[in-house]
C-alpha positions in Angstrom: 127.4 -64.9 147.6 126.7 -64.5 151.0 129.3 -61.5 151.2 127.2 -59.4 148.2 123.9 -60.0 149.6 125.3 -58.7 152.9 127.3 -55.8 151.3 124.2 -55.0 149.0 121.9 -54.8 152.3 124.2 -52.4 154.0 124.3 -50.3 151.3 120.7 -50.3 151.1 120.0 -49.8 155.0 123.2 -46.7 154.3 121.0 -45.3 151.5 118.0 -45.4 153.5 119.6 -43.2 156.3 120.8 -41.0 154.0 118.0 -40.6 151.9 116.2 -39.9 155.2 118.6 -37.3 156.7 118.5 -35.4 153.5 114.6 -35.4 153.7 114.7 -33.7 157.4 117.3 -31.5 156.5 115.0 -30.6 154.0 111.9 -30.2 155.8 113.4 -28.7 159.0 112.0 -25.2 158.1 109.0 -26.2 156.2 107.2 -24.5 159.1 107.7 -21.2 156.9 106.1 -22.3 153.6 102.3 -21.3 152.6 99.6 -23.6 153.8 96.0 -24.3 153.4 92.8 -25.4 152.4 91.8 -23.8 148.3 87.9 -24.4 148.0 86.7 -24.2 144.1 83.4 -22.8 143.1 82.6 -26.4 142.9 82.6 -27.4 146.3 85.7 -29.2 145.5 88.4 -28.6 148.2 92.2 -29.3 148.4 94.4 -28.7 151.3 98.7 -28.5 151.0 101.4 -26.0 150.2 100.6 -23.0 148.1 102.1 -20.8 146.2 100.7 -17.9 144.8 101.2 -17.8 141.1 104.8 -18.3 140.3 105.6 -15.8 143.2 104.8 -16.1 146.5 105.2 -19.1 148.7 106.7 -18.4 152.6 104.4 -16.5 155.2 106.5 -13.4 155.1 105.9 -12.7 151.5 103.6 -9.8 150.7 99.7 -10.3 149.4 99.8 -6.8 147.3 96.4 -5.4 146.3 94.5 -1.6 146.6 92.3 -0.3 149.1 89.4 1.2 146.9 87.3 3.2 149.9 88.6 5.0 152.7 86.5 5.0 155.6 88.5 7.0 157.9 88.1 10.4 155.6 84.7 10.0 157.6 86.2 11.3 160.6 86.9 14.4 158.9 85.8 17.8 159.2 84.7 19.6 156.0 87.2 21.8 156.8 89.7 18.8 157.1 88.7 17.4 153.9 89.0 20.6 152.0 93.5 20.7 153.6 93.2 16.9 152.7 91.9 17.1 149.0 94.3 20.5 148.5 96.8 19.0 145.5 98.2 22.9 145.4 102.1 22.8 145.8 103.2 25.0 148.8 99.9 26.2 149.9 99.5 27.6 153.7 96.5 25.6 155.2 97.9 23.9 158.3 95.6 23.3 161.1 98.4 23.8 163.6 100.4 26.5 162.1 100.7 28.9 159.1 103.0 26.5 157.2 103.3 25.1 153.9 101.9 22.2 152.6 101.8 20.0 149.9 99.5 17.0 149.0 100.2 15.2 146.0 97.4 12.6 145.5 94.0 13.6 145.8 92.8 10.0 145.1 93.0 9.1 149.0 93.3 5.5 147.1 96.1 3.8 149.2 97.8 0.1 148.3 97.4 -2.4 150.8 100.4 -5.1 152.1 100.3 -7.3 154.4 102.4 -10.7 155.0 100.5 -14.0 154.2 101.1 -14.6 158.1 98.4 -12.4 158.7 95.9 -13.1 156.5 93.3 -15.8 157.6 91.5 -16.1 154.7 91.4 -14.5 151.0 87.8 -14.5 149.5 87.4 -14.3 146.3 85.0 -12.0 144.8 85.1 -11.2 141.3 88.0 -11.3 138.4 89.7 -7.9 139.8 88.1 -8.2 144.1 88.7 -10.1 147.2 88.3 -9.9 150.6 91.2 -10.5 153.0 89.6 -11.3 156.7 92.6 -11.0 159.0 93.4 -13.4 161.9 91.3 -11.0 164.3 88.0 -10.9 162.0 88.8 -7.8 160.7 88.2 -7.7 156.9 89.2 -5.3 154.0 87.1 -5.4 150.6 90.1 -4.6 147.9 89.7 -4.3 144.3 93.3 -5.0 142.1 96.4 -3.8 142.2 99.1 -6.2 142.1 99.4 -9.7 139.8 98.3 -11.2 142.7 94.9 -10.2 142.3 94.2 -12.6 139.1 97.1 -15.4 140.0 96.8 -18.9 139.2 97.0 -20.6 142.7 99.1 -23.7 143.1 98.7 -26.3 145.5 100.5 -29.4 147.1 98.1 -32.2 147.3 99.5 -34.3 149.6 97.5 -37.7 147.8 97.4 -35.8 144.5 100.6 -33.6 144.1 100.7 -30.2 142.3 97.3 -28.7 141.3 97.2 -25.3 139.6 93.4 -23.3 139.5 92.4 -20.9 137.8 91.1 -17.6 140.0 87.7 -17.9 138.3 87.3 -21.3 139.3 88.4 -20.2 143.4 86.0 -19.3 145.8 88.1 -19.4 149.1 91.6 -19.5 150.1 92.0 -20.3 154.1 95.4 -19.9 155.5 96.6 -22.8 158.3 99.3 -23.8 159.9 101.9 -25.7 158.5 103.1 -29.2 158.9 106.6 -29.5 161.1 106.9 -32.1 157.4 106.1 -31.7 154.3 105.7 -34.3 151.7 106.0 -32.3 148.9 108.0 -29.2 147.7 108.7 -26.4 145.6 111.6 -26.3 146.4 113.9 -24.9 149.7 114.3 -21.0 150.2 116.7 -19.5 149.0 119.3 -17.5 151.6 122.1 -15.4 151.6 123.8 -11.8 151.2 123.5 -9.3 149.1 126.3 -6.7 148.7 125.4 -3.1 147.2 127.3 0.5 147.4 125.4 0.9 150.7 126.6 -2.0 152.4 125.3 -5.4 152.6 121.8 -7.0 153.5 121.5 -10.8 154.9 117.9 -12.8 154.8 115.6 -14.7 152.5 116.2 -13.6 148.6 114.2 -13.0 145.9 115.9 -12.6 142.6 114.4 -10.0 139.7 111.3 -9.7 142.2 110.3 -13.7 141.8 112.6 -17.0 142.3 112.8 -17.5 145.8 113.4 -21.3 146.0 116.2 -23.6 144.6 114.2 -25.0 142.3 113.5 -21.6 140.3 115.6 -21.3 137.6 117.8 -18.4 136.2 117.7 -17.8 132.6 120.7 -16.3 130.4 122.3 -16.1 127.0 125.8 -17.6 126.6 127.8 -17.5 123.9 127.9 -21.0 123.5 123.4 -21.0 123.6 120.7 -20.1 126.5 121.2 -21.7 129.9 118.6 -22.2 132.7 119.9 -23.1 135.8 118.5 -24.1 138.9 119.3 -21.3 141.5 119.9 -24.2 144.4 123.3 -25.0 142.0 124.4 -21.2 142.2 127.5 -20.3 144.2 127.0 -16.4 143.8 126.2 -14.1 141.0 128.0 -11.0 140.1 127.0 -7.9 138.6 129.4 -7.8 135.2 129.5 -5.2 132.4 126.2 -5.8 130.5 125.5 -9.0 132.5 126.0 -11.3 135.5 129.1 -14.0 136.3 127.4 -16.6 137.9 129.4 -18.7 140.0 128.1 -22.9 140.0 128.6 -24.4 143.6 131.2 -27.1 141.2 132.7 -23.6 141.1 132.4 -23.4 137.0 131.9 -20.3 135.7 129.7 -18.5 133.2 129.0 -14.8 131.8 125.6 -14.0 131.0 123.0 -11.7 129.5 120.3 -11.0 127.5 117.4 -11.8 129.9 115.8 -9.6 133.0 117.7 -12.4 135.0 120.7 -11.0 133.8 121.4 -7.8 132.7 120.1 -4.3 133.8 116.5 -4.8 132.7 116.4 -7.0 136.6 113.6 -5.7 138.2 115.4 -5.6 142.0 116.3 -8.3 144.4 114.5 -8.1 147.6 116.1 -9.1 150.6 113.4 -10.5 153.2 114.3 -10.3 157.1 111.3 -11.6 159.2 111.0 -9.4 162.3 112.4 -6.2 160.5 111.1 -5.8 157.1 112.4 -6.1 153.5 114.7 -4.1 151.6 114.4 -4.1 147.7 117.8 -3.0 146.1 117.5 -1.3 142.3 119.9 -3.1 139.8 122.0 0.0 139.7 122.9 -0.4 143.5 123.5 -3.8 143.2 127.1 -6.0 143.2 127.0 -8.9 144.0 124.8 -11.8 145.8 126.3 -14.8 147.3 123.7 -17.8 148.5 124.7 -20.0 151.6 122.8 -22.2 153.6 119.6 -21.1 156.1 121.3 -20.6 159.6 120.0 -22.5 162.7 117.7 -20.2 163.8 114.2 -20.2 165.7 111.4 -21.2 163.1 109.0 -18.9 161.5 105.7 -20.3 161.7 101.9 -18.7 160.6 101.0 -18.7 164.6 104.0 -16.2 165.0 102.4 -13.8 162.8 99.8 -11.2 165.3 100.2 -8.2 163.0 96.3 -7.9 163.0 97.1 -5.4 166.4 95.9 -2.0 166.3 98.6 0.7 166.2 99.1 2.9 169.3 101.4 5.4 169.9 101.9 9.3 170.7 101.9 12.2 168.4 104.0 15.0 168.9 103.0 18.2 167.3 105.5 21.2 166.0 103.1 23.3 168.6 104.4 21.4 171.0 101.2 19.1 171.9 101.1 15.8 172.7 97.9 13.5 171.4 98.0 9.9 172.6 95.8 6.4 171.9 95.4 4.4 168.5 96.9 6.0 165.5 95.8 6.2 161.9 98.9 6.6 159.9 98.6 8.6 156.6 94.9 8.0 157.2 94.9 4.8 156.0 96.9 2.5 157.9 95.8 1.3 161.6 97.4 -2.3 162.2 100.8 -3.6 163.0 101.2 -5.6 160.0 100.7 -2.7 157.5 103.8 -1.3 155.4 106.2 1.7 156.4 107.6 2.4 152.7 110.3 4.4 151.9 113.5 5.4 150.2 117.2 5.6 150.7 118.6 6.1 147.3 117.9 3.1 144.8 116.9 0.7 148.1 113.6 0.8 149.1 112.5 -0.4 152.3 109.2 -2.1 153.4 109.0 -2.3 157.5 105.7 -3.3 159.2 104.9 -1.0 161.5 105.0 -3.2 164.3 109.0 -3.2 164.1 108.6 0.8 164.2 109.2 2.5 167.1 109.9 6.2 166.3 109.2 8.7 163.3 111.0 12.0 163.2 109.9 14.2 160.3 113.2 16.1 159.1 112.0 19.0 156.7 109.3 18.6 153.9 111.1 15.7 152.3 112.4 13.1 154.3 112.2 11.0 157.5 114.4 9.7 160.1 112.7 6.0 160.8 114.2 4.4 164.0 113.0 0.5 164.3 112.3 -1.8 167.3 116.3 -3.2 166.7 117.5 -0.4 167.0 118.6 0.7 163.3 118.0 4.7 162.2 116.9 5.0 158.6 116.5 8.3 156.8 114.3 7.5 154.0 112.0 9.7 151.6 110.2 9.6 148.1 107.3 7.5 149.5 103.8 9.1 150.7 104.4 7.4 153.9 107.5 9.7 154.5 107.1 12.7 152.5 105.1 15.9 152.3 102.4 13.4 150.3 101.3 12.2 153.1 97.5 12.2 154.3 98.3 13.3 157.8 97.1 10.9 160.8 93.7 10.7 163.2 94.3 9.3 166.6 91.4 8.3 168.8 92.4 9.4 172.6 89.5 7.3 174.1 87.2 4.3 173.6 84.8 6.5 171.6 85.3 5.4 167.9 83.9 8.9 167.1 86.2 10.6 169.3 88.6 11.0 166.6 91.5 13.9 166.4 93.3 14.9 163.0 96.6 15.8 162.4 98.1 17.1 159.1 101.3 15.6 158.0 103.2 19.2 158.2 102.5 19.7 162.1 103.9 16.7 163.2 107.6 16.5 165.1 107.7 12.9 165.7 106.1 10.2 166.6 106.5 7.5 169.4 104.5 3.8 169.1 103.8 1.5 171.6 
């Protein structure tokens, strides 16, 4: 008798450790997850992990909305606006030169990105408008845009557990650092490689656009019924005719189709890589996508995030001058953390401009794109690198009003700080 108590206590104390070493293996990167304080209209305020609908939950995911005003067409001449708001294909009105242009949106709307790293606070204002104050003060009034304008906000209560609200019943969202533990989870990220025709990309995955976490389920027709499994079970799936061959980590097998998980309706997988940017890979380019564990690596926490920095830089011109201080880029964006968006093919990359550290226009088209690591992209089809694009304003001095414009066509390259 005395043996069985004993054995039943060890087993107990062994289940304990356990138990506990699987909880810090789970919470060793829980540094990266969304955290904060929601405050309803009711005074009512809870603090935990968030996640932004059924989306976004690590502080390198994107809050997506539109910029409805533009403030820095202010700084333009009459003349300027007139090149500016000139939607005619191929006509010759360059500032610098007697060469062709070509503006495509005369909206001068522009989308606005930005990690949740950056972002102290999100305001909410009305069904469709927020306010997103930055970590510096700085604050931008934007009006829709995305689904994330709208989402049901879902919070870890640490005393209550999972709380979803409604956006009409949100007044604030404030953004805080995260707890080195968690006590509660949606679930870990989700990590691997994604192999395409143009090679293969390695970071933080998001599969059809949303499941990000291993508790995020998969959805598929088999022939036997529907299955909807947990991605943390997945081995790798496979890009098959008319469907996917998922691999189980058991190593069991299954074909699948007939959902957007599944079949060619996907609507991408993005491929986050925190310092560089994200890549989002059309189903077309895709093969295959094999998950693995998150490598020992330095953490990613919200105080790493300092994309609220101006941009800096220096112009060069076809004509051969040189304009140098804080840049505008495609007169819209000024800070670190905003988006460089392009194309190479049927991958589109998203890089904030703070890992940007050359742009070398190559014909009316495309780009060449050179990044603080060192990689040399040549990408196109986006306003941000194509004859679309707005142009740029630098300010050479401390005088805000002291503001010089340069149209998109008369630029060679440009160098940033």
């Amino acid at each position: 008798m005395k043996n069985k108590l004993f054995l039943i206590i060890c087993t107990a104390l062994i289940n304990a450790l356990l138990l506990n070493e699987i909880k810090t293996l789970t919470t060793t990167s829980s540094e990266l997850f969304i955290y904060g304080t929601v405050s309803l209209e009711n005074g009512d305020e809870f603090t935990g992990q968030i996640r932004w609908g059924n989306e976004e939950i690590f502080w390198f995911d994107f809050f997506n909305s539109s910029k409805p005003d533009n403030d820095y067409l202010d700084y333009l001449s009459d003349d300027e606006l007139d090149i500016v708001s000139d939607c005619n294909r191929g006509k010759k009105n360059s500032l610098f030169g007697n060469v062709s242009m070509n503006w495509g949106d005369c909206s001068h709307t522009h989308s606005f990105a930005a990690q949740f790293g950056d972002i102290k606070n999100i305001k909410i204002r009305s069904n469709n408008k927020v306010t997103v104050t930055l970590k510096n003060g700085d604050a931008f009034k934007l009006k829709g845009g995305s689904n994330d304008i709208g989402a049901t906000v879902q919070i870890h209560d640490a005393e209550i557990g999972l709380l979803k609200f409604d956006w009409k019943d949100i007044e604030n969202v404030e953004f805080k650092e995260t707890p080195a533990v968690l006590s509660n989870y949606f679930g870990d990220p989700l990590y691997g490689v994604v192999h395409t025709e143009q090679g293969s990309y390695t970071g933080y995955l998001q599969w059809d656009h949303d499941e990000r976490v291993t508790l995020d389920e998969l959805n598929g027709e088999y022939e036997d019924g529907d299955l909807d499994i947990q991605f943390g079970n997945i081995k790798s799936i496979e890009k098959v005719w008319g469907g996917s061959e998922v691999t189980l980590n058991s190593g069991r097998m299954f074909e699948l189709d007939g959902t957007n998980d599944v079949d060619k309706s996907n609507r991408g997988i993005i491929v986050n890589m925190p310092g560089q940017g994200r890549v989002d890979i059309d189903w077309d380019e895709f093969e295959k996508i094999e998950f693995t564990a998150v490598p020992n690596q330095k953490g990613i926490h919200y105080r790493d995030f300092n994309g609220d920095e101006k941009l800096e830089g220096t112009i060069h011109t076809k004509a051969g001058t040189k304009l140098k201080g804080q840049i505008v880029y495609d007169l819209d964006e000024a800070y670190q953390l905003e988006m460089l968006n392009g194309m190479d093919d049927d991958i589109e990359y998203f890089i904030p401009f703070a890992n940007v550290k050359k742009i070398t226009r190559k014909g009316r088209r495309h780009t060449v794109v050179t990044t603080t690591g060192g990689q040399t992209l040549e990408l196109d089809d986006k306003v941000d690198v194509d004859e679309n694009n707005d142009g740029l304003l630098v300010f050479m001095s401390s005088n805000s009003d002291d503001a010089t414009y340069v149209p998109w066509d008369d630029i060679e390259s440009i160098d940033f700080n």
